[in-house]
C-alpha positions in Angstrom: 0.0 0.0 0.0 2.9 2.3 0.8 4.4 1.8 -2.0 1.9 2.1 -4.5 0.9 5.7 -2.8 4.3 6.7 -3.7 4.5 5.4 -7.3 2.2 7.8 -8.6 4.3 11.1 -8.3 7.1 9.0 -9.8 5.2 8.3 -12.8 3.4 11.7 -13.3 7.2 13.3 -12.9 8.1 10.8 -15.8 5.2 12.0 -18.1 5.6 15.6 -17.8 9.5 15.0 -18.3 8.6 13.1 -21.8 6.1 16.1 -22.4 8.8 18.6 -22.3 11.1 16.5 -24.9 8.5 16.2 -27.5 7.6 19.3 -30.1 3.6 18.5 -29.7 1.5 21.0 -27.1 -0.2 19.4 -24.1 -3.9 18.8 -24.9 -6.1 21.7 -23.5 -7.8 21.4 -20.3 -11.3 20.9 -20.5 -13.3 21.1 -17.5 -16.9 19.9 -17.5 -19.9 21.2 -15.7 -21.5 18.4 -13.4 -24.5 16.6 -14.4 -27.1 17.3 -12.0 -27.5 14.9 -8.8 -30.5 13.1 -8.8 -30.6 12.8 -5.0 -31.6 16.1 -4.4 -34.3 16.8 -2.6 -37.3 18.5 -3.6 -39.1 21.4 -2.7 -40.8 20.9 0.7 -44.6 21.1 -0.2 -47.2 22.8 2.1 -50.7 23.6 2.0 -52.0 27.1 3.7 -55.8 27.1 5.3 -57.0 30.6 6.0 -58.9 30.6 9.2 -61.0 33.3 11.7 -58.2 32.7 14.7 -55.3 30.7 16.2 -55.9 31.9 20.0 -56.8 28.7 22.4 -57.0 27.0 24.7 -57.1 23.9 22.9 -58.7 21.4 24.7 -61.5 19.7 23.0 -63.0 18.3 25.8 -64.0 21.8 27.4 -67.2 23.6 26.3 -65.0 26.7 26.6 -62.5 25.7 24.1 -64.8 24.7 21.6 -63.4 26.5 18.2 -62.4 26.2 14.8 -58.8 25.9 15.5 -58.9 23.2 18.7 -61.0 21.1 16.6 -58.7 21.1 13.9 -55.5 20.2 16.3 -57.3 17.6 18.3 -57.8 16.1 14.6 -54.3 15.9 13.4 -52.3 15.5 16.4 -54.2 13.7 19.1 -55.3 10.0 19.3 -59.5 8.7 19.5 -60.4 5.1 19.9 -62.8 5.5 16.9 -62.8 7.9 14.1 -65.8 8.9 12.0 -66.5 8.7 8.0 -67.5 11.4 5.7 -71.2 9.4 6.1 -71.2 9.4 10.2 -70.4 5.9 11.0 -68.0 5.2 13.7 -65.2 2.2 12.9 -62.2 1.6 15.2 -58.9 3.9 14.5 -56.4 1.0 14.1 -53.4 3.4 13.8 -54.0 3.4 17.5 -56.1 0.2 18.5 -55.7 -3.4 17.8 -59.9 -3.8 18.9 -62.6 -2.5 21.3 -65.2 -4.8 21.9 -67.9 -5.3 24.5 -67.0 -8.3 26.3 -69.9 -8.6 29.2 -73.5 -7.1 29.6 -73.7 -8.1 33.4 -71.9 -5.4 34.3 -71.7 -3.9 30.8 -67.9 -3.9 30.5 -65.8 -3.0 27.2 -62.2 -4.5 26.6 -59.3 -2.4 24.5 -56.4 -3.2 23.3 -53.8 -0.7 22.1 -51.1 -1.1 18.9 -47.8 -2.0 21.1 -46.2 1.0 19.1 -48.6 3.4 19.8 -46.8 6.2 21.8 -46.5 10.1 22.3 -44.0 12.4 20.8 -42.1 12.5 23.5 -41.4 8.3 23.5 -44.3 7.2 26.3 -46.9 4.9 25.4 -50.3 5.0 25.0 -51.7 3.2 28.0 -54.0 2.4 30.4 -53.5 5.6 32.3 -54.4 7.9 29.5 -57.7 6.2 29.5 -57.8 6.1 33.2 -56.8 10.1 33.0 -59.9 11.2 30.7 -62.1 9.1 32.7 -61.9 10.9 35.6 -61.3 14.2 34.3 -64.6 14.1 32.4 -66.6 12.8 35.3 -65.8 15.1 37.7 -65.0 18.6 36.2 -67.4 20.8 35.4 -67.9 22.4 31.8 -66.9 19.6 29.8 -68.3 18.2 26.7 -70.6 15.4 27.1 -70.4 13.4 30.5 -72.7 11.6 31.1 -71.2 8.1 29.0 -68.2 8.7 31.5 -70.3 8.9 34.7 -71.4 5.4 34.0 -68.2 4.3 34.0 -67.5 2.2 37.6 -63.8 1.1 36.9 -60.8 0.7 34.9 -58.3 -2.4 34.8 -54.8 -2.0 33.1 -54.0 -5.4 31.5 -50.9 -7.0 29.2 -48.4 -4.2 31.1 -50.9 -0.9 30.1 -51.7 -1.8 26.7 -55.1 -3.5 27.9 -57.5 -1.4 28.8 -60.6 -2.9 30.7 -63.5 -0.3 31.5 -66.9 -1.6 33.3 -70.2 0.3 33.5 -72.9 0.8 36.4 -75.2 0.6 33.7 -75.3 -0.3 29.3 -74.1 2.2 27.8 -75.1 1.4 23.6 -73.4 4.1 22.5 -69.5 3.4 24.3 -67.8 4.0 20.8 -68.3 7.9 21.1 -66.2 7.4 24.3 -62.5 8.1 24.5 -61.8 10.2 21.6 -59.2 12.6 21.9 -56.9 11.5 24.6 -54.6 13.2 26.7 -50.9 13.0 27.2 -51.5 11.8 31.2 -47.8 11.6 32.2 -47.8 15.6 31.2 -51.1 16.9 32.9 -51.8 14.7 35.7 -49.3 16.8 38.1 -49.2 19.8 36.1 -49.4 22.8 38.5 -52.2 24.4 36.6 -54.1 21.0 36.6 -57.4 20.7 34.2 -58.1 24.1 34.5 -54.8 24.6 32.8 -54.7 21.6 30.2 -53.6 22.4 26.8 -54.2 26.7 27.4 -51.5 27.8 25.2 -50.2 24.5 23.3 -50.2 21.0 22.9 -47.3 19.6 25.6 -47.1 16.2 23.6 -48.8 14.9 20.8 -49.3 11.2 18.6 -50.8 11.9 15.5 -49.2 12.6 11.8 -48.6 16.3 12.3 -46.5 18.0 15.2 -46.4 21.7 16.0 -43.1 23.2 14.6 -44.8 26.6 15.9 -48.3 28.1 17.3 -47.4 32.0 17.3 -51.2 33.7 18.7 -49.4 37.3 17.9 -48.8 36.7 14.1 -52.0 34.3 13.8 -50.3 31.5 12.7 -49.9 27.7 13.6 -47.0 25.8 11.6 -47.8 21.8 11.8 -44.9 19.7 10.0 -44.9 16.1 9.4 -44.3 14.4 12.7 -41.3 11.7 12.4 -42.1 9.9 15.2 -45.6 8.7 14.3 -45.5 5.2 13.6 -48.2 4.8 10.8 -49.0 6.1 7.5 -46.8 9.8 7.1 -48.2 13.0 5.9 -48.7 13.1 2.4 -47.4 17.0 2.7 -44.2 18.2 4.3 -45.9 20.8 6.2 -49.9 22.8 7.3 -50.2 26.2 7.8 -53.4 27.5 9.7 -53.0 31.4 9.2 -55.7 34.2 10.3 -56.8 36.8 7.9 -60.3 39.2 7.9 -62.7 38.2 5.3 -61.3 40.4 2.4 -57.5 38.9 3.6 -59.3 35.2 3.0 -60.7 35.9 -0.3 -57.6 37.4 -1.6 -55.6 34.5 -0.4 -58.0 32.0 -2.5 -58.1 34.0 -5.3 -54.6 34.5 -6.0 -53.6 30.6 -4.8 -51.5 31.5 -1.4 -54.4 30.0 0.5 -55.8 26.4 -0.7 -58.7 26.8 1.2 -60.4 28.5 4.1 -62.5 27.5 7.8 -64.1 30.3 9.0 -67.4 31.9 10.3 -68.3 34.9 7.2 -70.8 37.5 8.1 -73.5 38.4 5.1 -70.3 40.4 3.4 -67.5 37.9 4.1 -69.6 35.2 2.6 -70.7 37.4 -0.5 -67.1 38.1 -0.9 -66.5 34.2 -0.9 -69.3 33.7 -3.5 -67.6 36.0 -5.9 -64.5 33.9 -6.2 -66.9 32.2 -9.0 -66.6 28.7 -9.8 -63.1 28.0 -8.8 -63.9 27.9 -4.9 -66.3 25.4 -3.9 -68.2 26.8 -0.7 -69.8 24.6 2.0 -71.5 24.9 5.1 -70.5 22.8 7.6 -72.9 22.6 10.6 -70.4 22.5 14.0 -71.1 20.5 17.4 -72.6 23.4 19.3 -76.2 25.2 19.7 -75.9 29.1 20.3 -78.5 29.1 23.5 -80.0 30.9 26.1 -79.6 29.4 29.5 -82.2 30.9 32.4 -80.4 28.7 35.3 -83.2 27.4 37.6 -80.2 27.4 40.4 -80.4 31.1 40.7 -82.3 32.6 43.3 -84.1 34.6 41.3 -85.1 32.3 38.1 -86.0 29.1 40.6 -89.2 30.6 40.3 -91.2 29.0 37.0 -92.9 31.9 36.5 -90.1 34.4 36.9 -88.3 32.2 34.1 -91.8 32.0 32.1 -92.0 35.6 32.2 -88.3 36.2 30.6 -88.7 33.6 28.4 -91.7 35.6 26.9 -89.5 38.7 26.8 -87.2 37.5 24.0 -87.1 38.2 20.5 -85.7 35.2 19.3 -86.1 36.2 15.7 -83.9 39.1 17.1 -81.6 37.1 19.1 -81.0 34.7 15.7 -80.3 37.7 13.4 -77.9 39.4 15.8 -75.7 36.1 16.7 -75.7 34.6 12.5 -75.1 37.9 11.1 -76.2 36.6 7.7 -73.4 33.8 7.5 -73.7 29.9 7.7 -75.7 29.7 10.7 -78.8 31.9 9.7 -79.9 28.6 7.6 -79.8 26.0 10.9 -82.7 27.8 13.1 -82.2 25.4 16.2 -86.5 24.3 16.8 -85.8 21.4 18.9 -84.2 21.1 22.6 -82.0 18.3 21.5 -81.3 17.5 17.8 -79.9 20.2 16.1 -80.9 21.1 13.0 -78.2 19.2 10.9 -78.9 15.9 12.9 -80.5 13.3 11.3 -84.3 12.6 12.2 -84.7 16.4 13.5 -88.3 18.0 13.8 -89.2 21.2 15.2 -90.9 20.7 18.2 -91.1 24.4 19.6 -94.2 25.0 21.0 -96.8 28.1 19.5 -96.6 31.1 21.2 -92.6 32.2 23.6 -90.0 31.9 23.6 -91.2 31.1 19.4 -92.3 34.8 19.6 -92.3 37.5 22.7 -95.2 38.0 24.3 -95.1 41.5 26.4 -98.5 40.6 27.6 -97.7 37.2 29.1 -94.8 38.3 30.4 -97.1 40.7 32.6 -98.7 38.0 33.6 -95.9 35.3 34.1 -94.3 38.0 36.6 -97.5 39.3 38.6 -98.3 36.1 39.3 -94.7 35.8 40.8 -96.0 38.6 42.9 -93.8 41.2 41.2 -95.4 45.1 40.3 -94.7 47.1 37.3 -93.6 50.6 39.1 -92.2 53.0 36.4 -91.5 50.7 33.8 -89.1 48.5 36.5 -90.7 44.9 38.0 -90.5 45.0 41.6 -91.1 42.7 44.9 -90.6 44.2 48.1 -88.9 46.7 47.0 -86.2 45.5 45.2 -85.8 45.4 41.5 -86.2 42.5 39.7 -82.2 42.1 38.4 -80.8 39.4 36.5 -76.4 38.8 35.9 -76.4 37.9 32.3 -73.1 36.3 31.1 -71.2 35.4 28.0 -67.8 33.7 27.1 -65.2 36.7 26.8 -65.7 39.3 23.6 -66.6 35.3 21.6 -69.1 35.3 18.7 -71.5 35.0 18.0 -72.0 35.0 22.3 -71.1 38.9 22.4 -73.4 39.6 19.7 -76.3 37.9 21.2 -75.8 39.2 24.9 -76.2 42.8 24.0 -79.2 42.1 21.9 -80.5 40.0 24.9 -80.0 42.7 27.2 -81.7 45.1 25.5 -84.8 43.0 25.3 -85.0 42.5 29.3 -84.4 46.1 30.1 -86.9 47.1 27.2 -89.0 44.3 29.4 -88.3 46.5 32.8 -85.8 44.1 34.2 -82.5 45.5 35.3 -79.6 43.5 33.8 -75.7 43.2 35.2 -73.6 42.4 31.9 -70.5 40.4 32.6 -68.1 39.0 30.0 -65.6 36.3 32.2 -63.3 34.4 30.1 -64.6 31.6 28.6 -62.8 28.8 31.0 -63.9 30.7 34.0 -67.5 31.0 32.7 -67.9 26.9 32.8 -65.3 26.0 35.2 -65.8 28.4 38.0 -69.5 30.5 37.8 -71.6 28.0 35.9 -70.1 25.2 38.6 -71.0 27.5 41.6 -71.8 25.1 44.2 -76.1 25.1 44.8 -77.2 24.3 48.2 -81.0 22.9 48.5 -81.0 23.8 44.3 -79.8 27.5 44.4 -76.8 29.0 44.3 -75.3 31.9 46.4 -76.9 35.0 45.0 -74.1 37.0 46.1 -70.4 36.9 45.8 -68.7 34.2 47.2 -65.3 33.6 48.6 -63.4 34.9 45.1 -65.8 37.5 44.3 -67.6 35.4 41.7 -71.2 36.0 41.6 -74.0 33.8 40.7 -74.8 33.8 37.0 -78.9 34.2 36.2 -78.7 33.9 32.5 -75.7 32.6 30.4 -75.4 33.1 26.8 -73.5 30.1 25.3 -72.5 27.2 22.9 -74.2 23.9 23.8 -72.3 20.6 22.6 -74.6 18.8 20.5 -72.2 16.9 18.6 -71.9 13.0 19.8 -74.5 10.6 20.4 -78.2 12.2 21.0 -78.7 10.2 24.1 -75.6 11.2 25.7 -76.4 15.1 24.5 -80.1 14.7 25.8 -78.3 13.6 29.8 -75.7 15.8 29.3 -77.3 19.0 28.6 -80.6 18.5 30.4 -80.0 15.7 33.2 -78.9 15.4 37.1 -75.9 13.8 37.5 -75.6 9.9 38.9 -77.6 10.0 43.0 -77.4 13.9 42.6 -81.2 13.4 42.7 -81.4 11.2 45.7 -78.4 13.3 47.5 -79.0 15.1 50.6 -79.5 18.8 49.2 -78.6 20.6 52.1 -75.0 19.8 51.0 -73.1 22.4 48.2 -73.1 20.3 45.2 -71.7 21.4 41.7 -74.1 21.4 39.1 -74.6 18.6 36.8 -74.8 20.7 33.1 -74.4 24.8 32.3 -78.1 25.3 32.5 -78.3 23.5 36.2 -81.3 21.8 35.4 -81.9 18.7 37.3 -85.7 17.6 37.2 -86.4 14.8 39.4 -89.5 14.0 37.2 -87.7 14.1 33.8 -84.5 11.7 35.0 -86.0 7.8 34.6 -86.8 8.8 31.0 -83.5 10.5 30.0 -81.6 7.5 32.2 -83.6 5.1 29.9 -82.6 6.9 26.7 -78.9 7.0 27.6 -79.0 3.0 28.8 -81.3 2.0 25.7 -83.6 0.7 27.6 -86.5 3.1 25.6 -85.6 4.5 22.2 -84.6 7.9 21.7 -87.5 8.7 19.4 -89.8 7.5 22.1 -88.3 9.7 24.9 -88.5 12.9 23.1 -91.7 12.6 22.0 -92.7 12.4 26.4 -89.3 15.0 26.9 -89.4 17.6 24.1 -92.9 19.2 25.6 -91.7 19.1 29.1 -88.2 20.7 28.5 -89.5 23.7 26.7 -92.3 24.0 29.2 -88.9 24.3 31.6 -87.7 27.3 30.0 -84.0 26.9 31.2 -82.3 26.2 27.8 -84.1 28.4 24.7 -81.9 27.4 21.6 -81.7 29.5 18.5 -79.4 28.4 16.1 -77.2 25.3 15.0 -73.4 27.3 14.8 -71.8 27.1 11.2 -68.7 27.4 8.8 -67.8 28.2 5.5 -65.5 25.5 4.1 -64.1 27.1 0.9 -61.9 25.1 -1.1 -59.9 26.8 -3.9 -56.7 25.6 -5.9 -53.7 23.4 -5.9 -54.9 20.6 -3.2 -56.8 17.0 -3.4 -58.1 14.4 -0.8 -59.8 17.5 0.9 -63.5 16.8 1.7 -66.1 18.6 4.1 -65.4 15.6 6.4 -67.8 13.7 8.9 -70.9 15.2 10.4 -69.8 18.3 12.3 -66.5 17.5 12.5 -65.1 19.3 9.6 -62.4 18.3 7.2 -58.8 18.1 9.0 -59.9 14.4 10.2 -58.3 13.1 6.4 -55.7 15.6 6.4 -53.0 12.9 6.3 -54.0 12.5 2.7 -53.8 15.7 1.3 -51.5 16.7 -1.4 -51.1 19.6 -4.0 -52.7 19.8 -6.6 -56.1 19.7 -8.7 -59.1 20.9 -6.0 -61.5 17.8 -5.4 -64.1 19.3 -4.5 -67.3 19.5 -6.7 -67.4 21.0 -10.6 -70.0 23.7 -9.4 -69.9 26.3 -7.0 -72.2 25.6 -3.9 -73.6 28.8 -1.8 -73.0 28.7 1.9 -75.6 30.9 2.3 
C-alpha cells in the first residue's frame, strides 16, 4: 500500500518530463460542468388554510375551548379510539387500537387493546392511564363536553403491562364507541401545576398523531404543523400545514390568487358574499359544527328558581332578534335550532317548539308570568318588596356569536323592565368556575362568594350537540348519577351549564342513555316538558364556511360536524377535489 501511494508522483514526474522533450503542445484542459445529482431533494410542499383565529385554549373536551382551531389540532395531532367517516359511521382507528369490543353485559364492560407502538411524541406509550386520566377528568370537572357516558363508568383495569385497557359500567351504555376520543398525554397533565383548569391553554405539551407543532405564534395568527417523524403509521402526504388568520377580504384574496388552498371560518352576510364572488373556482360549504348558540335561564339562581319568573323572561325574548344578531347573515342563519335536543343538521330532527314564547315575545304574558310571581310594574321596573327585579347575564369573553347575542339579549329585558348586570368572564372561567357555583338545596349563592364570583342568572353560550343524542339529551338537560337522591342541604356542583336537574324528567332521560327506551320514544314524552322548563331556549345550529380553492386533493367537508382536517394525512397539492360547481354557503 505504501508503495503504490508513492509510485504515482514517480510516474506523473516521468510524463511531464517526456512532455517537455516532445515538439507537440499538451492537450487543452477541459473542464466539465456536473451533471445534476439526482438525490436532491425537492421542494418541501405545504398547504396554507385561511382561518378566523389561532388563540386557544385547545382542549377539545372543554365547552370553553370549543373553536375552529382546537378542533382542527385535536384532529391531526391527538389519538381517539374510533374515528368517524365522511357518512357518520364510527369504525375503530387502528393506527391506535388493535380492537374494542364489549366483552360482558352483566356489568356492561368493554375490553381495548392498544397497537404495542402506539406512543406520544415525546417516547411514552399509550396506555391504560391515559384512559384512566380522561375518565376521571370528564366525570368530575365541570364544563366539559358530554359526560354523562363517563359517569357510568365504575372502573378501569390495566392489563398486558398498560396496553389492555378494561372499562366496566354501572349501567349499558349502547353508545360506548363515542367514548375516548381525543386522549390526553396523562404523564404531562396529571401533576401539572395548573391541573385541568390549565390543560392544553396555550399549546399542545405532547402529541401522537401525523402532524406535530413546529410553531403556534397567537401574535402573528399563525400555527405551523410539520410532518411528525415519530408517528408510527401512514406519514403525511405534505411536508408541512399552515393554519393562518386573515379578515374576510384577507381570505378571499388569499383563495383567489392561490396563497391560500382553502379556508374555515365563520363569514358574516359580506365575508360570505365576498366568498361567493370567487366564482366557480372555490367550492363553498356549510358545515354545521357540534354546538347550539343558546339561552340558559339557570333554575339554580335565586331569582329564576321561580317557574314563572323564568316564564316571564322567556316571553320577553325576540328570538327572531336574538337569531339575526348572533348569525349575522353567515352559515348559521340557515340552521334555526327548533328542537331542545337534535340540532338542525342531525339526522331525524323536527321542530318541536311550542306556538306562542319563547317562538315569539309575548309582552303581555310576560305581565302575567311576573305578577303572578308577585312582582309590580312601578315606572317601567318589575319589583317585589322593593327590590328590582335584576338578572347577571353572562357570556364567554368578547366570543361570537356569544357577544353579539348578549347585548341584543340585554336590550330586550331592560326594554321588558328588568335591570340586567352584563359580565363577560373568560370563557374557561365562565364553565369552570361560575356556571359550577356550588347550589345548596338547588340554588346558588346569589351573592359573591369567597373569590368575588357572583351567581350567574342567565348565560349566553354554545351547547355541545355533537356526539350521540342520548348522551347530549343527559348531558345538557340531566342530574348527575344520585345527585337526585343526595342530601340537598349539602353544596353540590351542578350537573350541566343550564343547572337543570328535574327529578321528574330523570328515569326517562336515564332510559334513553342506557337503551332501555328509544330515543324517538323519549323525546316525543321530553321535548314538551323541556320547553315548558324554560332553562335552555336554543336559536341556532353554529356554522362554517368550508371554501376550497386551488392546488390541493383528498380535501372533503369531512364527517358530520366534524369538519375536514380528520383526512388531512391524505392531502396533497394539486387539482381541487371538490365539486365541478360552485355551492352557496348561504
Amino acid at each position: 500500500m505504501r508503495f503504490g501511494r508513492r509510485a504515482a508522483p514517480v510516474l506523473a514526474l516521468a510524463g511531464v518530463l517526456l512532455a517537455g522533450c516532445s515538439n507537440t503542445p499538451p492537450p487543452p484542459v477541459v473542464t466539465s460542468t456536473p451533471a445534476p445529482s439526482t438525490s436532491e431533494r425537492p421542494a418541501p410542499s405545504q398547504i396554507v388554510a385561511g382561518v378566523d383565529d389561532v388563540v386557544g385554549g385547545y382542549n377539545p373536551h372543554v365547552i370553553a375551548d370549543s373553536s375552529t382551531i382546537t378542533s382542527a389540532l385535536s384532529q391531526l395531532l391527538l389519538p381517539s379510539v374510533f374515528r368517524q367517516a365522511d357518512d357518520g359511521t364510527r369504525t375503530l382507528d387502528k393506527t391506535l387500537m388493535t380492537s374494542a369490543e364489549v366483552v360482558s353485559q352483566s356489568p356492561f364492560t368493554v375490553r381495548y387493546e392498544i397497537r404495542p407502538d402506539a406512543s406520544w411524541s415525546d417516547g411514552a406509550p399509550i396506555a391504560t392511564e391515559d384512559f384512566i386520566y380522561l375518565a376521571d377528568r370528564m366525570r368530575n370537572e365541570p364544563g366539559v363536553i358530554e359526560p354523562a357516558g363517563y359517569r357510568l363508568i365504575s372502573d378501569i383495569k390495566q392489563r398486558d403491562g398498560g396496553k389492555g385497557v378494561e372499562v366496566s359500567f354501572s349501567k349499558p351504555y349502547p353508545a360506548w364507541q363515542t367514548l375516548f376520543d381525543n386522549l390526553l398525554p396523562q404523564h404531562l397533565l396529571k401533576d401539572a401545576p395548573s391541573g385541568w383548569q390549565g390543560a392544553l391553554a396555550s399549546s399542545f405539551p405532547s402529541v401522537a398523531g401525523p402532524f406535530a407543532i413546529k410553531t403556534l405564534d397567537t401574535a402573528r395568527g399563525e400555527v405551523v404543523l410539520q410532518r411528525n417523524d415519530r408517528y408510527w403509521e401512514k406519514p403525511a402526504a405534505v411536508d408541512t400545514l399552515i393554519l393562518r388568520r386573515s379578515d374576510p377580504s384577507g381570505i378571499a384574496a388569499a383563495l383567489r390568487s392561490g396563497n391560500d388552498q382553502f379556508s374555515l371560518t365563520h363569514p358574516d352576510s359580506t365575508g360570505l358574499q365576498l366568498l361567493n364572488e370567487l366564482g366557480p373556482t372555490v367550492q363553498l360549504h356549510t358545515l354545521p359544527r357540534p354546538l347550539t348558540a343558546s339561552v340558559l335561564l339557570r333554575p339554580v339562581s335565586a331569582t329564576l328558581s321561580d317557574s314563572q319568573v323564568r316564564a316571564g323572561v322567556a316571553a320577553l325574548l325576540d328570538r327572531t332578534k336574538l337569531i339575526n344578531a348572533g348569525a349575522k347573515g353567515g352559515p348559521p342563519a340557515t340552521l334555526k335550532a327548533d328542537a331542545q335536543v337534535l340540532p338542525p343538521s342531525a339526522k331525524g330532527y323536527t321542530p318541536t317548539i311550542p306556538a306562542g314564547s319563547p317562538a315569539a315575545p309575548d309582552p303581555a304574558g310576560a305581565d302575567r308570568y311576573f305578577t303572578a310571581a308577585g312582582y309590580k310594574k312601578e315606572a317601567g321596573v318589575w319589583r317585589k318588596g322593593g327590590k328590582t327585579l335584576s338578572l347577571v347575564l353572562a357570556s364567554p369573553g368578547t366570543e361570537e356569536p356569544y357577544a353579539s347575542i348578549a347585548k341584543e339579549l340585554s336590550a330586550e329585558l331592560i326594554a321588558g323592565g328588568i335591570q340586567v348586570s352584563t359580565i363577560t368572564p373568560q370563557p374557561r372561567e365562565l364553565f369552570s368556575s361560575l356556571l359550577a357555583m356550588p347550589v345548596v338545596n338547588g340554588q346558588q349563592q346569589a351573592g359573591p362568594d369567597s373569590t368575588g364570583n357572583v351567581g350567574v342568572d342567565i348565560a349566553v353560550a354554545g351547547l355541545p350537540v355533537g356526539g350521540d343524542p342520548a348522551t347530549v339529551l343527559a348531558s345538557t338537560f340531566g342530574c348527575a348519577p344520585g345527585q337526585s337522591t343526595t342530601d340537598k342541604t349539602k353544596a353540590a356542583v351542578p350537573a350541566n351549564p343550564a343547572g337543570l336537574c328535574d327529578e321528574a324528567l330523570q328515569a326517562t332521560i336515564d332510559s334513553a342513555l342506557t337503551g332501555s327506551a328509544t330515543l324517538a320514544d323519549s323525546l316525543k314524552t321530553l321535548e314538551p316538558q323541556l320547553w315548558s322548563e324554560n332553562a335552555v331556549i336554543p336559536l341556532f345550529q353554529d356554522a362554517e364556511a368550508l371554501a376550497v380553492g386551488k392546488g390541493i386533493s383528498g380535501l372533503t367537508p369531512g364527517a358530520p360536524m366534524q369538519g375536514p382536517f380528520g383526512t388531512a394525512v391524505n392531502w396533497t397539492r394539486g387539482a381541487s377535489s371538490g365539486p365541478e360547481t360552485t355551492t352557496s354557503a348561504g
